[in-house]
C-alpha positions as CSV (number, residue, x, y, z in Angstrom):
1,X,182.8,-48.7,-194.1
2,X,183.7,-47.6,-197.9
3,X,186.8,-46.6,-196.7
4,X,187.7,-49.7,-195.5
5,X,186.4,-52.1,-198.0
6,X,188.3,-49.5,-200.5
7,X,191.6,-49.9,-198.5
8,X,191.3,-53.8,-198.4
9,X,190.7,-54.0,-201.7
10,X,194.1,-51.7,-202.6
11,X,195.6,-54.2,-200.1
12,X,194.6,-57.5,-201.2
13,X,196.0,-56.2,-204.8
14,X,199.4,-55.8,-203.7
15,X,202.0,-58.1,-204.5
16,X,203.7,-59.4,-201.6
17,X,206.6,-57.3,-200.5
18,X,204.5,-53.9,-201.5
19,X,201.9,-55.6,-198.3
20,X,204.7,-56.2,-196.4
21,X,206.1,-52.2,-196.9
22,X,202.8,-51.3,-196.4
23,X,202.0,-53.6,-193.2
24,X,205.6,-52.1,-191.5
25,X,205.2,-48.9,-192.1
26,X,201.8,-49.0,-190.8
27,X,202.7,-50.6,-188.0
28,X,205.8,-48.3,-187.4
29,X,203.6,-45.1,-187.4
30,X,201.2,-47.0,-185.1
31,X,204.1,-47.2,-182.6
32,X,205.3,-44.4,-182.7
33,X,202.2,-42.3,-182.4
34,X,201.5,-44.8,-178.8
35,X,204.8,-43.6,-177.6
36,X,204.4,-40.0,-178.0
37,X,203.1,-38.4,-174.2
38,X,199.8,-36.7,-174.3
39,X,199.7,-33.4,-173.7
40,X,196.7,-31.1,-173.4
41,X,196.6,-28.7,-175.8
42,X,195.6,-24.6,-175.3
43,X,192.1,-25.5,-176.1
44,X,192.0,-28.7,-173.8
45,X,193.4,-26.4,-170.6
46,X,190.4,-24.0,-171.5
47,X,187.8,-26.2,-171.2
48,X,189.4,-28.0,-167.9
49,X,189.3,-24.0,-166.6
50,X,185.3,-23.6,-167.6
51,X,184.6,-26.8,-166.4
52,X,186.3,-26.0,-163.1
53,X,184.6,-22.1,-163.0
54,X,181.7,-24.2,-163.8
55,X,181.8,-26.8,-161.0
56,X,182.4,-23.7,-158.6
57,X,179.4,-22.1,-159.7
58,X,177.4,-25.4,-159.2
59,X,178.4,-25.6,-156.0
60,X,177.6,-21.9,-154.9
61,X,174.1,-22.3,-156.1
62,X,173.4,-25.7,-154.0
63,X,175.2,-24.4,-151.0
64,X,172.6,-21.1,-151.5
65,X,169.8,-24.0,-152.0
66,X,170.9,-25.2,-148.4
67,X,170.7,-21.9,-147.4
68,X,167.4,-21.3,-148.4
69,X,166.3,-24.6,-147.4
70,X,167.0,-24.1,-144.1
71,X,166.1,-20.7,-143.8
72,X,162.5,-22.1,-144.6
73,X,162.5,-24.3,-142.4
């Protein structure tokens, strides 16, 4: 909340075309950083992979549950 109350501050003392060079180019890098495609990094393919070997796993052991289950039965 500093942080913000600090940048409003810098802000509000601005004269008027330093807010408005501040408010494009603010706006501009907003923009452009919503155009640019995701894309999952090497570390974000990793964990999908774990998760996945994960969900696997999870599934062997209920599938063995069943097993059991029914063997008791």
């Amino acid at each position: 909340m500093r942080g913000m109350a600090r940048a409003l501050q810098i802000i509000v003392g601005m004269t008027t075309p330093k807010r408005a060079l501040t408010l494009s180019l603010t706006t501009a890098a907003l923009i452009a950083m919503a155009g640019c495609p995701e894309k999952d990094s090497p570390a974000e393919k990793a964990g999908e992979k774990i998760e996945d070997a994960a969900d696997k796993a999870g599934d062997g052991v209920e599938k063995a549950g069943e097993k059991i289950e029914d063997a008791v039965e």
